[in-house]
C-alpha positions as CSV (number, residue, x, y, z in Angstrom):
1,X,-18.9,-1.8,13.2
2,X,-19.0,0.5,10.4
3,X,-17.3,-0.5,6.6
4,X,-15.0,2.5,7.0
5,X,-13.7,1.3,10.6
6,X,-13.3,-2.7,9.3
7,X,-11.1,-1.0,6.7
8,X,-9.3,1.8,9.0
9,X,-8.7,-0.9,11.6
10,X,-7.2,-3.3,9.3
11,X,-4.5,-0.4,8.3
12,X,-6.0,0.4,5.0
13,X,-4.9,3.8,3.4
14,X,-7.3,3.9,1.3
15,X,-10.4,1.8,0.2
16,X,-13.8,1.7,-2.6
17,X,-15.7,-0.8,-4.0
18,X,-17.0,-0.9,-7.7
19,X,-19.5,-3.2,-9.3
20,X,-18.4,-6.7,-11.0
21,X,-20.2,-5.9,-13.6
22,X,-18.2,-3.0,-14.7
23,X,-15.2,-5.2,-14.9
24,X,-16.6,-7.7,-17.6
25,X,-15.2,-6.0,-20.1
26,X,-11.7,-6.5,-19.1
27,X,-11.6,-10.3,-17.7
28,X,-11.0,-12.7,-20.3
29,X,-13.6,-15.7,-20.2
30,X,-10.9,-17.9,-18.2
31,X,-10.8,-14.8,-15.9
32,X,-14.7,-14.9,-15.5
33,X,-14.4,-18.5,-14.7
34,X,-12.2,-18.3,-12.1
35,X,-14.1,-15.6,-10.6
36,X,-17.2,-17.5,-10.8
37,X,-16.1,-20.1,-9.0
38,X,-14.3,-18.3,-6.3
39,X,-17.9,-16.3,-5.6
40,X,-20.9,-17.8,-7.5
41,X,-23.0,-15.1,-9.1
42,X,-20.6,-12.3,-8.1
43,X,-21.8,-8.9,-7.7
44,X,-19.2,-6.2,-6.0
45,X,-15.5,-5.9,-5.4
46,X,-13.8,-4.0,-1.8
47,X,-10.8,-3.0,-3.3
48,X,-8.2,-1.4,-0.6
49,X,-4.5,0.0,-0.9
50,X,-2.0,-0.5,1.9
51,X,1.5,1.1,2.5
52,X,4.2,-0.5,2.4
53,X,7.4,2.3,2.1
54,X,9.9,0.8,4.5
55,X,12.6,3.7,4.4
56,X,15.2,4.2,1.4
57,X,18.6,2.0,2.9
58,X,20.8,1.3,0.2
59,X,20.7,-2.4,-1.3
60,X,20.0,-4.8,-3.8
61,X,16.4,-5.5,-3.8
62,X,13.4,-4.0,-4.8
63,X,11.8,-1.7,-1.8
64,X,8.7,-3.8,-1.7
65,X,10.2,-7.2,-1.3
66,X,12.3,-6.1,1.6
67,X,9.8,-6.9,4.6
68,X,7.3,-9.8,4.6
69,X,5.8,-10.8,1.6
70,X,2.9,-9.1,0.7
71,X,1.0,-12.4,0.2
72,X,0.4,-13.3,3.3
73,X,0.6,-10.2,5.1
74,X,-2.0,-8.4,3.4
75,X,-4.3,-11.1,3.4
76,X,-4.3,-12.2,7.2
77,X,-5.2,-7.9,7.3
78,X,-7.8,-8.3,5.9
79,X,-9.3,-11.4,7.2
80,X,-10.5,-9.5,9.9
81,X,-12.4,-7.3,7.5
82,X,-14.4,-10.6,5.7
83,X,-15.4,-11.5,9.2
84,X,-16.8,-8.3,9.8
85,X,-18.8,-8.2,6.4
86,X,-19.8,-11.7,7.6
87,X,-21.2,-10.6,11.1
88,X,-22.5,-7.5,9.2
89,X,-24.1,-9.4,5.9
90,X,-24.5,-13.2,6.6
91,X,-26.4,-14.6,4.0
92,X,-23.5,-13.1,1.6
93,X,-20.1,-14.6,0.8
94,X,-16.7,-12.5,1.0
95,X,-13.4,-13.7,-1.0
96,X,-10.4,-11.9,-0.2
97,X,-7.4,-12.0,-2.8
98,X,-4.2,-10.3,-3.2
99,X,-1.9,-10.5,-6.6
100,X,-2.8,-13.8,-7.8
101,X,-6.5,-12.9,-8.5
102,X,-8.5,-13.0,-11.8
103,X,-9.7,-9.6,-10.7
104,X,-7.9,-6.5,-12.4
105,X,-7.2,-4.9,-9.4
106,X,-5.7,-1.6,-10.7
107,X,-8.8,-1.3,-12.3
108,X,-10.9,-2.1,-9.9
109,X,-8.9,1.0,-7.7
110,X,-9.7,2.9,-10.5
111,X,-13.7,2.4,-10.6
112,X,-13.9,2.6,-7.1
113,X,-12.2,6.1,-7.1
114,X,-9.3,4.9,-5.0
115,X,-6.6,7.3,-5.3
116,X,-5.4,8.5,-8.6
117,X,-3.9,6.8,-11.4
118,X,-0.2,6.7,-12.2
119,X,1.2,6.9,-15.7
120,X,3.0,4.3,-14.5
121,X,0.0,2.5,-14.1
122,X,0.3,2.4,-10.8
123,X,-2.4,3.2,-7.8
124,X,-1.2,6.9,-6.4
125,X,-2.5,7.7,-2.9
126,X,-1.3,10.8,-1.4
127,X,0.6,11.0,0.7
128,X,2.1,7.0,0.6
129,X,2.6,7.5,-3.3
130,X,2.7,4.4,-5.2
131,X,4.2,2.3,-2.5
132,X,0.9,0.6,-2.0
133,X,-0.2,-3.3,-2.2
134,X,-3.9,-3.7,-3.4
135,X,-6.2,-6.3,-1.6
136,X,-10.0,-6.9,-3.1
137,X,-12.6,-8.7,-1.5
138,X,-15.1,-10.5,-4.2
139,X,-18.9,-10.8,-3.2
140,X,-22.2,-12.0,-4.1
141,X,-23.3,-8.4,-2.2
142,X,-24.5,-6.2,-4.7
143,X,-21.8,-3.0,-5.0
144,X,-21.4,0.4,-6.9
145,X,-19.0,1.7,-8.6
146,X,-17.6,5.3,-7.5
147,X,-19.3,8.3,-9.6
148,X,-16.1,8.9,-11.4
149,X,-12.9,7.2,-12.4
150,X,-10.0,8.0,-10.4
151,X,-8.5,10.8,-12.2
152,X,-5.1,11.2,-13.7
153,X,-2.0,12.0,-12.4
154,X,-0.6,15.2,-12.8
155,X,0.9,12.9,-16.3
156,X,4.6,14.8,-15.9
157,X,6.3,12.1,-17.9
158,X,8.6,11.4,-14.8
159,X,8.1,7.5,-15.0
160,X,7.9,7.0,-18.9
161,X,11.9,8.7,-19.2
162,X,13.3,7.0,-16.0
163,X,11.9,3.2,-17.6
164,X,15.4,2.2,-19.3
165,X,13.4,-0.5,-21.6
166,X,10.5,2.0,-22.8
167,X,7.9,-0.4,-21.2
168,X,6.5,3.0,-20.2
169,X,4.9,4.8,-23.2
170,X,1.7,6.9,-23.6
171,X,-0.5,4.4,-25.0
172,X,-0.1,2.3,-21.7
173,X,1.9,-0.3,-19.9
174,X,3.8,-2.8,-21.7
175,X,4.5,-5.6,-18.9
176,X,5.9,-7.8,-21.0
177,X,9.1,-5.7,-21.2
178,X,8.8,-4.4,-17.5
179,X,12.0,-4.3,-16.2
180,X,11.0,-6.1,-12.8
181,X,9.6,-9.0,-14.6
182,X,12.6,-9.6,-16.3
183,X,14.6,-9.6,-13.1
184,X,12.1,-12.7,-12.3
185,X,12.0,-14.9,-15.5
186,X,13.6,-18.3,-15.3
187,X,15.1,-19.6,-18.9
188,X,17.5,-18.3,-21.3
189,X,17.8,-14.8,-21.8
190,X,18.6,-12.9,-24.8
191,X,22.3,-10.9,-24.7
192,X,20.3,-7.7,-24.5
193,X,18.4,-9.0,-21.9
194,X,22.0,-9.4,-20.1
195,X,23.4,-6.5,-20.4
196,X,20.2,-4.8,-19.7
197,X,20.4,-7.1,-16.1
198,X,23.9,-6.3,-15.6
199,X,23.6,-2.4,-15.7
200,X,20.7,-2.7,-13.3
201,X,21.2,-2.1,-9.9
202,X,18.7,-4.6,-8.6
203,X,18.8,-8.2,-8.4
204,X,15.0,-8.5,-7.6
205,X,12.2,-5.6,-8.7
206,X,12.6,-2.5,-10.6
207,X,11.8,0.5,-8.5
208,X,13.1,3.3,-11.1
209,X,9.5,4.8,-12.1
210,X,8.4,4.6,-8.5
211,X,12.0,6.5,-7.6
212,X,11.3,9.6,-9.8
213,X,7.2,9.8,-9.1
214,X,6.7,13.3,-7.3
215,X,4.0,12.1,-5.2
216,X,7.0,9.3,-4.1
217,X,9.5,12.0,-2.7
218,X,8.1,12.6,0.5
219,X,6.4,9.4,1.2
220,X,6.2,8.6,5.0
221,X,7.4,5.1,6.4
222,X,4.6,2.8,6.1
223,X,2.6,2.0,9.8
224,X,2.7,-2.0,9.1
225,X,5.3,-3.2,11.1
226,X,5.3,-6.3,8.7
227,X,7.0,-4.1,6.0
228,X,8.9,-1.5,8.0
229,X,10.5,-3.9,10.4
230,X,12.9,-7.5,10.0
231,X,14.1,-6.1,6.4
232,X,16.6,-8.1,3.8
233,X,17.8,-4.8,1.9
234,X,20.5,-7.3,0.0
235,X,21.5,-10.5,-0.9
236,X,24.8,-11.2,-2.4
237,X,26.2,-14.7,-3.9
238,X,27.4,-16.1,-0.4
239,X,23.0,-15.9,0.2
240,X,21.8,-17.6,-2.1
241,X,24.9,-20.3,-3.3
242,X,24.0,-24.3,-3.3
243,X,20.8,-23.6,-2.3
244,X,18.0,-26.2,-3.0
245,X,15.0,-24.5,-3.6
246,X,13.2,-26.5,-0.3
247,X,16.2,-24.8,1.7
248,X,15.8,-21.4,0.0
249,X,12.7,-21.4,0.6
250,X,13.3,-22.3,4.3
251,X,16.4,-20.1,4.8
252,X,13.6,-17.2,3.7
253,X,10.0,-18.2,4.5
254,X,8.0,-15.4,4.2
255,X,9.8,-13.1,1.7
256,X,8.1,-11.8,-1.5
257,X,11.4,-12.9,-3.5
258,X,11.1,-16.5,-2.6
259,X,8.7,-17.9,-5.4
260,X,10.7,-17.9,-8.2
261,X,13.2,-20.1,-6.7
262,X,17.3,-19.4,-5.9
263,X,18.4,-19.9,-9.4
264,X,16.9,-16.6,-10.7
265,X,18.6,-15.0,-7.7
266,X,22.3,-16.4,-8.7
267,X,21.9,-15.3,-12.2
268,X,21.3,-11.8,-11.8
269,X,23.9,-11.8,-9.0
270,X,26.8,-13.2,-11.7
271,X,25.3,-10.6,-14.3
272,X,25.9,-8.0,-11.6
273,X,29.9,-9.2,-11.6
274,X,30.1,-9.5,-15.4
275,X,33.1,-7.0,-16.8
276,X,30.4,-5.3,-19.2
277,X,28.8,-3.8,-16.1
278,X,31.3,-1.8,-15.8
279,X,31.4,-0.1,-12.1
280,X,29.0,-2.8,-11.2
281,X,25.6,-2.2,-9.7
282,X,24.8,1.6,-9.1
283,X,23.7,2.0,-5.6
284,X,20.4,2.9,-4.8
285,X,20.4,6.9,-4.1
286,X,19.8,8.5,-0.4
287,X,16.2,9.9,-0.5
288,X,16.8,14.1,0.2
């Protein structure tokens, strides 16, 4: 079987490899570490985007935490693909990771000419958008990067005004202010913090840069029936209330929203009833 039917077949949109050492400059030695000891003497990185649009139905969480998490759906896709670069090259060892990798993945997208990239910093592949997960593969097989970068998008400035905490800006991505982390951190907040939280119409995610991306507005449903199909669009107090994390966790096994615990969850849910927030959450707007 071919590289380009392994990756098809697993439902990849899109897929490239680039060289390891091309991303040296940009892993930390901790990074490298890790890396190393994942795949002694590492030499190429698969990098592949998969959709994951799952329609526009009003609700409180982010689009991309609606169907299965991404964690485990992603990789069992592309565990099919290691063992065919097994059967294909078996002298050579094949890693597979998704999220929680010491491999910049965006960047590896990038250097394998995978798409374009988003001011948003995001992975653009026509016609799914950014509504895309990335999955690499780490291997001792020696890989190239593309000829060129992935180019720019057409840089319209869509993303950086819609960001409501300027974590959007022209010199880059600032993540520590990204609005979807902060829906996710545990600990005290600061008052601006809250009342940033209890204007926001999500309780999990941030999906306002990917909502105003012009390559987003016609994006077609996403073929994985993991992300398309069985979706939580919204949780409200009733969900999540005297929950132990074990029974959270149990109550919703498999969800991308699970891993920070319920508490998170209940916070941003009594922020959402707080009299500053005015009219409340807004609700997400119908997709024309």
């Amino acid at each position: 079987m071919t590289l380009e039917a392994l990756w098809t077949g697993s439902g990849a949109a899109a897929w490239g490899t680039c060289a390891y050492r091309d991303l040296l400059p940009y892993m930390d030695p901790a990074a490298q570490a890790r890396a190393e000891a994942l795949c002694p003497a590492p030499a190429g990185v698969f990098v592949a985007a998969y959709p994951y649009f799952p329609g526009d139905a009003p609700g409180n969480l982010s689009l991309y935490a609606r169907g299965q998490d991404y964690h485990v759906a992603v990789p069992r896709r592309m565990e099919g693909v290691c063992e065919g670069l097994r059967a294909l090259y078996p002298d050579r060892r094949f890693v597979r990771m998704v999220d929680d990798s010491p491999l910049p993945e965006r960047l590896c997208a990038g250097l394998a000419g995978v798409g374009l990239r988003g001011r948003s910093g995001m992975t653009i592949v026509p016609p799914w958008g950014t509504y895309l997960f990335l999955g690499t593969i780490l291997t001792d097989l020696p890989l190239e990067s593309a000829p060129e970068v992935s180019p720019l998008c057409m840089d319209c400035g869509a993303c950086l005004a819609a960001c409501p905490v300027g974590a959007l800006t022209e010199a880059g991505v600032d993540r520590s202010r990204c609005l979807s982390g902060l829906t996710q951190r545990k600990g005290a907040l600061t008052e601006q913090e809250r009342e940033i939280l209890t204007r926001h119409g999500l309780v999990w995610g941030c999906d306002l840069c990917q909502r105003v991306c012009p390559y987003n507005q016609d994006a077609p449903l996403s073929p994985l029936p993991e992300f398309r199909e069985d979706q939580i669009t919204t949780l409200g107090p009733q969900d999540v209330a005297a929950l132990t994390n074990r029974k959270f966790r149990e109550k919703y096994a498999g969800r991308a929203f699970t891993w920070r615990g319920p508490g998170v969850l209940r916070r941003n849910l009594e922020l959402h009833r707080e009299p500053s927030g005015g009219k409340g959450p807004e609700k997400e707007t119908e997709r024309t």
